[in-house]
DSSP file (Angstrom, degrees, kcal/mol; ACC not computed):
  #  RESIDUE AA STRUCTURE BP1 BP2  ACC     N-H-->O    O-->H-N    N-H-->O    O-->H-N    TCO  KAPPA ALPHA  PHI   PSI    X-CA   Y-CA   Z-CA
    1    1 A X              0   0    0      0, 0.0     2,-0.3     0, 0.0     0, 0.0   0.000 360.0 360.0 360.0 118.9    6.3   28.0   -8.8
    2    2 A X        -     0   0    0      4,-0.1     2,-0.3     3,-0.0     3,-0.0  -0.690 360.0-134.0 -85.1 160.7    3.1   27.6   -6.3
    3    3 A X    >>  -     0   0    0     -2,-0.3     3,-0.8     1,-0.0     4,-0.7  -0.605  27.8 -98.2-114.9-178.2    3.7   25.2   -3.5
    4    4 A X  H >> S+     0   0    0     -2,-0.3     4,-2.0     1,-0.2     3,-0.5   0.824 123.2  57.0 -74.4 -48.5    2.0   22.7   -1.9
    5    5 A X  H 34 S+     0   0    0      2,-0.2    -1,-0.2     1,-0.2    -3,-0.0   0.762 117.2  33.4 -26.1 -62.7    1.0   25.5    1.0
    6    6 A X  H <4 S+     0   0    0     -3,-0.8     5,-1.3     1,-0.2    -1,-0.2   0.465 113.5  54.0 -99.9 -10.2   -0.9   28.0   -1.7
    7    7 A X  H <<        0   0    0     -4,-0.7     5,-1.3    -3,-0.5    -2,-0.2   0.892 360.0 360.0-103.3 -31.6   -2.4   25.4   -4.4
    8    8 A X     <        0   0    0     -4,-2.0    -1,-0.2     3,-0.2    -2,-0.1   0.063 360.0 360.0  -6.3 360.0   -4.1   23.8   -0.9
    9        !              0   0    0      0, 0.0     0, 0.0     0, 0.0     0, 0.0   0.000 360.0 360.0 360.0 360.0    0.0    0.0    0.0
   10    9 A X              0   0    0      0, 0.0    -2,-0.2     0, 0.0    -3,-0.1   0.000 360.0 360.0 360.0 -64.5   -4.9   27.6    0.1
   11   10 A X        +     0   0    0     -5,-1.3     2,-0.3     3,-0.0    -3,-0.2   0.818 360.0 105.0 -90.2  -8.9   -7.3   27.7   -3.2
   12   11 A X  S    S-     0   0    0     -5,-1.3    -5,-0.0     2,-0.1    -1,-0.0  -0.431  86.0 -98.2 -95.2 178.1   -9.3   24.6   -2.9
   13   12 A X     >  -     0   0    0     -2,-0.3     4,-0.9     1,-0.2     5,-0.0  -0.037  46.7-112.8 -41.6 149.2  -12.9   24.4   -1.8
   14   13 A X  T  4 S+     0   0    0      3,-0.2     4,-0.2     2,-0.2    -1,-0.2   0.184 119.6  53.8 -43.8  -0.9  -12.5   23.4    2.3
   15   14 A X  T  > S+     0   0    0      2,-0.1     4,-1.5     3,-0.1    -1,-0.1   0.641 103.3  50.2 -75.2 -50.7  -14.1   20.0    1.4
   16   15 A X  H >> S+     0   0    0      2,-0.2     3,-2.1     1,-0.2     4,-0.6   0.829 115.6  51.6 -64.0 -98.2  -11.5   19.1   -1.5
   17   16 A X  H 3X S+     0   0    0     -4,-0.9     4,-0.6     1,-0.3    -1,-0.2   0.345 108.1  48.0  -3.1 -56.2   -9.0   20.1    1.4
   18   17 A X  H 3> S+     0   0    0     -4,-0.2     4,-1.9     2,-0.2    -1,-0.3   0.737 113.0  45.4 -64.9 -37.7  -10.4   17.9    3.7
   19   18 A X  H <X S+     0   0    0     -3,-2.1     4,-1.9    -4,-1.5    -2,-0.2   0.921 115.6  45.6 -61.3 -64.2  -10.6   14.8    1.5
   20   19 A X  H  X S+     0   0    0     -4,-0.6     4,-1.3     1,-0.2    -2,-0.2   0.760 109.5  55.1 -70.8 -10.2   -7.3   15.1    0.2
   21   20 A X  H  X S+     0   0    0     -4,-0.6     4,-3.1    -5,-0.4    -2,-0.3   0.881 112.3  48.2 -72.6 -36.1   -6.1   15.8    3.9
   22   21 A X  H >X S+     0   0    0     -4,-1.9     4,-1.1     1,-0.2     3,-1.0   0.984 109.4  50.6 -62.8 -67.7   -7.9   12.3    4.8
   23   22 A X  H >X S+     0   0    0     -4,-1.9     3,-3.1     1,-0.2     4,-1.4   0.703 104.7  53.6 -31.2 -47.4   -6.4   10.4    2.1
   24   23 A X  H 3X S+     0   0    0     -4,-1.3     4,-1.4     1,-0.3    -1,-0.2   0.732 109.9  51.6 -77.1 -24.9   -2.9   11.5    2.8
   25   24 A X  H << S+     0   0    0     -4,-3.1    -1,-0.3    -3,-1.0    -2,-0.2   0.616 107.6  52.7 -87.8   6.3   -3.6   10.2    6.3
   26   25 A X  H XX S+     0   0    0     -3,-3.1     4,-3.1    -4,-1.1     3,-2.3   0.895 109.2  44.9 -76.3 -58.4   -4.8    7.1    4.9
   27   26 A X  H 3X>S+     0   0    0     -4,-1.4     4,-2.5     1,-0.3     5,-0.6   0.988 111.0  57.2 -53.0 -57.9   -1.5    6.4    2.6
   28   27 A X  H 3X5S+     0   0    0     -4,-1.4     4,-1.3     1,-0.3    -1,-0.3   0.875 107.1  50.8 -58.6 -26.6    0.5    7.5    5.9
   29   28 A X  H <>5S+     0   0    0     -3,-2.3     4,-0.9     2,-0.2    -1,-0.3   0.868 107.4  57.4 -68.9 -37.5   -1.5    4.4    7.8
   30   29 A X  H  X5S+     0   0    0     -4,-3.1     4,-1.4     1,-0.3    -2,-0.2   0.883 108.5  35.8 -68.2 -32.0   -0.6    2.2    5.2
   31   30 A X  H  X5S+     0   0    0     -4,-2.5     4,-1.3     1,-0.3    -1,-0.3   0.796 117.9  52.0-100.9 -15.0    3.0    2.3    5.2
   32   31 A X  H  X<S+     0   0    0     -4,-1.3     4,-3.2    -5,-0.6    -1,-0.3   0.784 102.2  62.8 -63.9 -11.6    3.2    2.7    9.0
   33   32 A X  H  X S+     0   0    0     -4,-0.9     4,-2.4     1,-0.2    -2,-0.2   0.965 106.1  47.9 -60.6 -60.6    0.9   -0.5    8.9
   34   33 A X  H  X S+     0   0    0     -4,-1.4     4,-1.7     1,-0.3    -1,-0.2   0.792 110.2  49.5 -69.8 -28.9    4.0   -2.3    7.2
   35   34 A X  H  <>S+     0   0    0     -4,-1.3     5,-0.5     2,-0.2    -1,-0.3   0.944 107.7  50.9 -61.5 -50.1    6.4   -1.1    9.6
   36   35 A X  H  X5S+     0   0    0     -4,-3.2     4,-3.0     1,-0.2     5,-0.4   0.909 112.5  54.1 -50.3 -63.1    4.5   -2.2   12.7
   37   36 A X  H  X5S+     0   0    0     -4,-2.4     2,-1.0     2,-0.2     4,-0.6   0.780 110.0  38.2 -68.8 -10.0    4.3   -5.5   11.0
   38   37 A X  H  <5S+     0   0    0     -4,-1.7    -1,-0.1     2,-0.2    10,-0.0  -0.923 117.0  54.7 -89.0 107.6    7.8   -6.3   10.3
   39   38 A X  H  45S+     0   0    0     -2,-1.0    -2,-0.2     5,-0.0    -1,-0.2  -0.752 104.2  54.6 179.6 -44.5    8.5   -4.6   14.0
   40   39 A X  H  <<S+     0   0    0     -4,-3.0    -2,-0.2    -5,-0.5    -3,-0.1   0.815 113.0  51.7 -74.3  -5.4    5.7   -7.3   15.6
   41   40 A X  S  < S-     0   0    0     -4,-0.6    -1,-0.2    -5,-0.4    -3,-0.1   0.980 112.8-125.7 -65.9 -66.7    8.2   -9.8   13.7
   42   41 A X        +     0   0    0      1,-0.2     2,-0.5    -5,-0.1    -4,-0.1   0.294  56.8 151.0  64.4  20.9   11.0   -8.7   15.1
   43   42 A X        -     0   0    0     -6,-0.2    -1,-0.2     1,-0.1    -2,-0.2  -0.864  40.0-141.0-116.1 120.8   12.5   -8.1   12.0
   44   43 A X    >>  -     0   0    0     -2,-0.5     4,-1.9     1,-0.1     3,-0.8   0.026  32.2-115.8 -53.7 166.7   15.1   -5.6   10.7
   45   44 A X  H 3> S+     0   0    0      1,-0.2     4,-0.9     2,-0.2    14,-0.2   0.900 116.9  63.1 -69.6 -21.5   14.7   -4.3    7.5
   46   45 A X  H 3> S+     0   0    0      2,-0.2     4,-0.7     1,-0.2    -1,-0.2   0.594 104.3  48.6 -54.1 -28.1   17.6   -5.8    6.5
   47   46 A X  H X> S+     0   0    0     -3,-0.8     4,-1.6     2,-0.2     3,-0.7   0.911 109.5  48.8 -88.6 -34.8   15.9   -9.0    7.2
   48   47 A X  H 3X S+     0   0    0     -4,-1.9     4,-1.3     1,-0.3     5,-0.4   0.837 107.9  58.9 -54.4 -30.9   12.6   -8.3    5.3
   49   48 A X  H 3<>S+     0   0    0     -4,-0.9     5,-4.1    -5,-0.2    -1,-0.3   0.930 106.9  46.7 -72.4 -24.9   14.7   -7.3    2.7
   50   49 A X  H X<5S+     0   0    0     -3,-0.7     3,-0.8    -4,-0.7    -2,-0.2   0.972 111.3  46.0 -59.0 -92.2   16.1  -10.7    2.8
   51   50 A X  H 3<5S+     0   0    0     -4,-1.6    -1,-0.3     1,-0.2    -2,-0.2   0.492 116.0  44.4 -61.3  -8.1   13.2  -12.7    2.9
   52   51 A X  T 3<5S-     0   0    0     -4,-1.3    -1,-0.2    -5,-0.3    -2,-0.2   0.388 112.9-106.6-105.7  -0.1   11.1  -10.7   -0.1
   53   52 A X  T < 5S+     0   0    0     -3,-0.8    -3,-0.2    -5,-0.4    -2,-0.1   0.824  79.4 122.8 112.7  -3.3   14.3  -10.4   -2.7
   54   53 A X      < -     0   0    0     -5,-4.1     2,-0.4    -6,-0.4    -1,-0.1   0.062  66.8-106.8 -99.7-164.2   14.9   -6.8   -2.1
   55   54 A X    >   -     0   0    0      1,-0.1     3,-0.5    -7,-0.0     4,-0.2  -0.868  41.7-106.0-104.7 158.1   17.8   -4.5   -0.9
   56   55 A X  T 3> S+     0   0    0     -2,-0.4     4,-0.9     1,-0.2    -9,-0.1   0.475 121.1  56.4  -8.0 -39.9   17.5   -2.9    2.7
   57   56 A X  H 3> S+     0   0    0      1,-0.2     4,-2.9     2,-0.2    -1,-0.2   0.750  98.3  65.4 -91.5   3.4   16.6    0.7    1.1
   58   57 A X  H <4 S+     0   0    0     -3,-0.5     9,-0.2     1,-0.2    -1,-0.2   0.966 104.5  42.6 -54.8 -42.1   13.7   -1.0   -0.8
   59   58 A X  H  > S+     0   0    0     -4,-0.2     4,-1.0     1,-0.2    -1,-0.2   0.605 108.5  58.8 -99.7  -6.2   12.3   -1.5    2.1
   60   59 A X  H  < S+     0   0    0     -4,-0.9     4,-0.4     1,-0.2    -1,-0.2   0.899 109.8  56.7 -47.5 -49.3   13.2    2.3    3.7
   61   60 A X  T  <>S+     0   0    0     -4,-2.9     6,-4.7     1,-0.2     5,-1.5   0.360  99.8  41.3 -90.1  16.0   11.5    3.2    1.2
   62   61 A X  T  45S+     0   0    0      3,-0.2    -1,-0.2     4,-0.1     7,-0.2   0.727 118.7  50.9-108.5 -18.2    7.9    1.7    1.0
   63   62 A X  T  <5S+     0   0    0     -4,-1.0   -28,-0.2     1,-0.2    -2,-0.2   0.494 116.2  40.5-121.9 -16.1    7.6    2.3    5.1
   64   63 A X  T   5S-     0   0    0     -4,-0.4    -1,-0.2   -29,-0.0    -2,-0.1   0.685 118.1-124.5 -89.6 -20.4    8.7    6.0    4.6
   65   64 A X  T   5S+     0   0    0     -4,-0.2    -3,-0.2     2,-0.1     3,-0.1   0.893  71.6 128.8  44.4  71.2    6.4    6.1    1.3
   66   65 A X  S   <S+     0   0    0     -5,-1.5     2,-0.5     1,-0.1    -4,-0.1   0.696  79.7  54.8 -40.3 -68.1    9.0    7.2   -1.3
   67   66 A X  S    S-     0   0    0     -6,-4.7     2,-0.2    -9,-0.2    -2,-0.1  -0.701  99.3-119.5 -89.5 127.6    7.8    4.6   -2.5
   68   67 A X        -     0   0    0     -2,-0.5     2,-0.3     1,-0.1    -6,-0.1  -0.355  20.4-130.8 -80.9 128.3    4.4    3.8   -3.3
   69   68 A X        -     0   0    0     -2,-0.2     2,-0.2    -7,-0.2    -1,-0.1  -0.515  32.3-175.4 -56.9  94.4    2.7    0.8   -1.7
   70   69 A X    >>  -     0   0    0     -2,-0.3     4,-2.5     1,-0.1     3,-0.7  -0.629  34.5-119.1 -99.0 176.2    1.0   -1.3   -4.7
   71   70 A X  H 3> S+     0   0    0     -2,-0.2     4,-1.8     1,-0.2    -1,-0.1   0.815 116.1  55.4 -75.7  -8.0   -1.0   -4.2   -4.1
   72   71 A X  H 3> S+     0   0    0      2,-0.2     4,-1.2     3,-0.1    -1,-0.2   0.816 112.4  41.2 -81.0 -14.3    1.1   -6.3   -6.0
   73   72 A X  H X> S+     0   0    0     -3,-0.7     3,-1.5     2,-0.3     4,-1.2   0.951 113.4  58.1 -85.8 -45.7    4.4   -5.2   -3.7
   74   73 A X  H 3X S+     0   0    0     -4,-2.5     4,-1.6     1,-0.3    -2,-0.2   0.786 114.0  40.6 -66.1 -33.5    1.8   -5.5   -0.5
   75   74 A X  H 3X S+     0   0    0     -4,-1.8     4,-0.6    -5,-0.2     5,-0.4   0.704 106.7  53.6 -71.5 -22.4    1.3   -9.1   -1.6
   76   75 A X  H <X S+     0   0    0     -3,-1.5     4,-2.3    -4,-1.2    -2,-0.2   0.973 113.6  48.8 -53.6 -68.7    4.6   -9.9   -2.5
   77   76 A X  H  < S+     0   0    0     -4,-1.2     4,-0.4     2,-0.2    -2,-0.2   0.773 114.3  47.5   4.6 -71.0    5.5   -8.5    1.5
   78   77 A X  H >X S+     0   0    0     -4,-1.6     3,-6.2     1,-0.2     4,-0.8   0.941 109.9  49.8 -85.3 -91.2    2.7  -10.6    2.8
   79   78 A X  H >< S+     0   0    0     -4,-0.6     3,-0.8     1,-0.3    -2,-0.2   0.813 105.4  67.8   9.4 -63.9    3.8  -14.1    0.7
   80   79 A X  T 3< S+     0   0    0     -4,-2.3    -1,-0.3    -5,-0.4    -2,-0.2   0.776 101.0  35.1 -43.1 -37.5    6.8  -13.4    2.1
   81   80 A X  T <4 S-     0   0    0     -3,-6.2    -2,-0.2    -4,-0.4    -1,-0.2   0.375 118.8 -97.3-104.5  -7.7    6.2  -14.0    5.7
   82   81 A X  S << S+     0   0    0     -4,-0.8    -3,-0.2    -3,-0.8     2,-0.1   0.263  83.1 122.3 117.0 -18.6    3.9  -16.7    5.1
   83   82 A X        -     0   0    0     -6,-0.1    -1,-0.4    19,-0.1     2,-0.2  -0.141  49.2-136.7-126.4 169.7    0.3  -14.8    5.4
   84   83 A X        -     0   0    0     -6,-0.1    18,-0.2    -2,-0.1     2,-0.1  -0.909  17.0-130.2-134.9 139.8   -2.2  -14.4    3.2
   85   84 A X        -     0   0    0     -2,-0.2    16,-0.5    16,-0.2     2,-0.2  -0.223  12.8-167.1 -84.6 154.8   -4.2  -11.3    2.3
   86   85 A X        -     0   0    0     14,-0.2     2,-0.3    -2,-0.1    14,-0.2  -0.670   4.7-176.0-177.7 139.6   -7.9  -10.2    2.0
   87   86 A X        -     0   0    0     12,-0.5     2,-0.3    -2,-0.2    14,-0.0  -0.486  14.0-148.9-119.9 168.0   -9.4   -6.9    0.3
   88   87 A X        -     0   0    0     -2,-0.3     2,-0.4    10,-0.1    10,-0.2  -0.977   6.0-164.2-135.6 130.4  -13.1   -6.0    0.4
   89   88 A X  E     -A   97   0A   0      8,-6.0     8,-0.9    -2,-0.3     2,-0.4  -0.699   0.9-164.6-134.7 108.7  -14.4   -4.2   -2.3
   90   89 A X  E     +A   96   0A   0     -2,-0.4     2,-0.3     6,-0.2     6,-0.2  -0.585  23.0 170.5-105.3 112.4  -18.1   -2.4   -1.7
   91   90 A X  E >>  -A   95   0A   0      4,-1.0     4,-1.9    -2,-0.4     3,-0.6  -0.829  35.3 -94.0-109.5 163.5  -19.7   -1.3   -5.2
   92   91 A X  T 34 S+     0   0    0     -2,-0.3    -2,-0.0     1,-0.2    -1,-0.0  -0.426 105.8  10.8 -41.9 110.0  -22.9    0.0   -6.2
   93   92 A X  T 34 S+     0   0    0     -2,-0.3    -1,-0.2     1,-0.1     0, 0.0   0.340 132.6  50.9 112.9 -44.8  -25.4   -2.2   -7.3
   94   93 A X  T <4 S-     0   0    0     -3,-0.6     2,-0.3     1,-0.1    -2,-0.2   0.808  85.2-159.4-122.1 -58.5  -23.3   -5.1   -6.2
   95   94 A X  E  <  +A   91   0A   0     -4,-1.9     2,-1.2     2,-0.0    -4,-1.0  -0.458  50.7   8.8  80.0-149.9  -22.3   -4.6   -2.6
   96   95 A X  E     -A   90   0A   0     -2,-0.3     2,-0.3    -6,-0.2    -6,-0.2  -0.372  59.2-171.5 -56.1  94.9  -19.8   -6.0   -0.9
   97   96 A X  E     -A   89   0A   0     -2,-1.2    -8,-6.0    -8,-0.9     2,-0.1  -0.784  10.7-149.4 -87.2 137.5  -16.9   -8.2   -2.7
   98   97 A X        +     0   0    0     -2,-0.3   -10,-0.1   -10,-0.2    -2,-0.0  -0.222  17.0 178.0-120.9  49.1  -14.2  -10.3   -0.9
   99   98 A X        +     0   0    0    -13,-0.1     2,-0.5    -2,-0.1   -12,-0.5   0.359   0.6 178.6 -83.6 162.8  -11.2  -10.8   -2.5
  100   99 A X        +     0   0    0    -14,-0.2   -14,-0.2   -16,-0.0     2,-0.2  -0.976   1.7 174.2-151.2 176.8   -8.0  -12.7   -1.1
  101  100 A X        +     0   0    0     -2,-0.5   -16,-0.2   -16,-0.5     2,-0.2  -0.731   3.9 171.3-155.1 179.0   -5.2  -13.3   -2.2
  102  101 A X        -     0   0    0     -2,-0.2   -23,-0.2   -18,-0.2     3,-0.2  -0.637  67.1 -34.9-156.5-121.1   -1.3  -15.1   -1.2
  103  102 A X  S >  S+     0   0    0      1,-0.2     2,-1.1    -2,-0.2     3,-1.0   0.696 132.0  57.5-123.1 -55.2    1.8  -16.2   -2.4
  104  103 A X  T 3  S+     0   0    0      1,-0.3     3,-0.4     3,-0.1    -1,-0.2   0.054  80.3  92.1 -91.4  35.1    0.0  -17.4   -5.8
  105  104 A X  T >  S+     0   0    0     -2,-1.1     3,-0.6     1,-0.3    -1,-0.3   0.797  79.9  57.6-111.3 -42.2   -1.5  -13.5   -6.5
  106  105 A X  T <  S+     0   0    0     -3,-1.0    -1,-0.3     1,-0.3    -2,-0.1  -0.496 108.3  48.6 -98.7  62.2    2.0  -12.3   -8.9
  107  106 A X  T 3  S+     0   0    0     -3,-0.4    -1,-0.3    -2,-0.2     2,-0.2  -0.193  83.1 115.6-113.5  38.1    1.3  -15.2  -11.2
  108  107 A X    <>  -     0   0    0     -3,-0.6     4,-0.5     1,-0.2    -3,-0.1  -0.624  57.4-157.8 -73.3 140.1   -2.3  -14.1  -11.3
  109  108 A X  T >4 S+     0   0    0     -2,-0.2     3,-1.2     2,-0.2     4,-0.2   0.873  99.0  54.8 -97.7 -49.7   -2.7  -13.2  -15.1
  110  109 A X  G >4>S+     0   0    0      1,-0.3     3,-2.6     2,-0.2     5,-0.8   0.940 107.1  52.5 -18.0 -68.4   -5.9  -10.8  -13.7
  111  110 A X  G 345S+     0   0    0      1,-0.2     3,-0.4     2,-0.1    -1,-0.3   0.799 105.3  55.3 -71.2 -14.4   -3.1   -9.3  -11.2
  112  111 A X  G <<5S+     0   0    0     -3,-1.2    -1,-0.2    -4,-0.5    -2,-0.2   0.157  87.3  79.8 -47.8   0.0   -0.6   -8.5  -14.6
  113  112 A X  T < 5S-     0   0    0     -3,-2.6    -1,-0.2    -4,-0.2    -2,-0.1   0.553 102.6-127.3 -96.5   2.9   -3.3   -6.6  -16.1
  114  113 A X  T > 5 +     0   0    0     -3,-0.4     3,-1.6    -4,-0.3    -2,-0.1   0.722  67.1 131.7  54.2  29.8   -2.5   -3.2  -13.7
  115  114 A X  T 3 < +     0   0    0     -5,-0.8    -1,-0.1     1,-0.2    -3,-0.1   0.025  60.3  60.4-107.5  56.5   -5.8   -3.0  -12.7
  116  115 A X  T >  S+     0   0    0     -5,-0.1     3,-1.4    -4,-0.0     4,-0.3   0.114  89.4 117.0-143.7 -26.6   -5.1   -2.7   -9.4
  117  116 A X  T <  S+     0   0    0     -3,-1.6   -47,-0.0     1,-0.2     0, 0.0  -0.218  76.0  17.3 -57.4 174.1   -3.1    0.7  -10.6
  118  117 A X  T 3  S+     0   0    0      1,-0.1    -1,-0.2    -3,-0.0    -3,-0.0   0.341  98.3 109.0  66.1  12.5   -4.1    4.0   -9.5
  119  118 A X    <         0   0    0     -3,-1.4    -1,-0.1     1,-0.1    -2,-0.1   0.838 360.0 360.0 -62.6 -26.9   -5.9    2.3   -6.9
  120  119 A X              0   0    0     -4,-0.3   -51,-0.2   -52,-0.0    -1,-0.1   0.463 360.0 360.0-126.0 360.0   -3.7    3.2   -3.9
């Protein structure tokens, strides 16, 4: 079995570097969701409360067990009251500005999972 250490080892120092940035992106995100339920004031136990969940749901998106989709991150936001907004910069196109709330999981657009493998 290689580990994570030696399949690292053999790529290119660029691939390395990229996949070292992402992983410190994904590690912003789900501390992003702790700070804000922590500027609440709110246990997890209460967040769990107010989105529907259990208490380890929510252990587990802020340790990122679980993975953070946009549909859960809106569900989260909806939850507290807030409203969302994504920017999404293509080619060609430029800059797009989407936003989203509470009315985002009966989006038929946001049931179509094309929002997976984004994140």
């Amino acid at each position: 079995m290689v580990t994570y250490e030696e399949r690292m080892a053999r790529l290119s120092p660029g691939r390395r570097a990229r996949i070292e940035a992402r992983t410190d992106e994904l590690h912003q995100e789900y501390l992003a969701l702790k700070k804000l339920r922590e500027m609440l004031n709110l246990t997890q136990e209460e967040m769990a409360t107010r989105i529907g969940v259990k208490q380890p749901a929510i252990s587990k998106l802020e340790s990122g067990e679980h993975r953070l989709t946009l549909d859960t991150l809106s569900t989260v936001i909806a939850s507290l009251g807030g409203k969302w907004e994504l920017t999404v910069r293509l080619p060609d196109i430029g800059a797009v500005r989407l936003t989203g709330s509470e009315d985002f999981q009966d989006d038929p657009v946001a049931k179509t999972g094309l929002t997976e493998g984004l994140y």
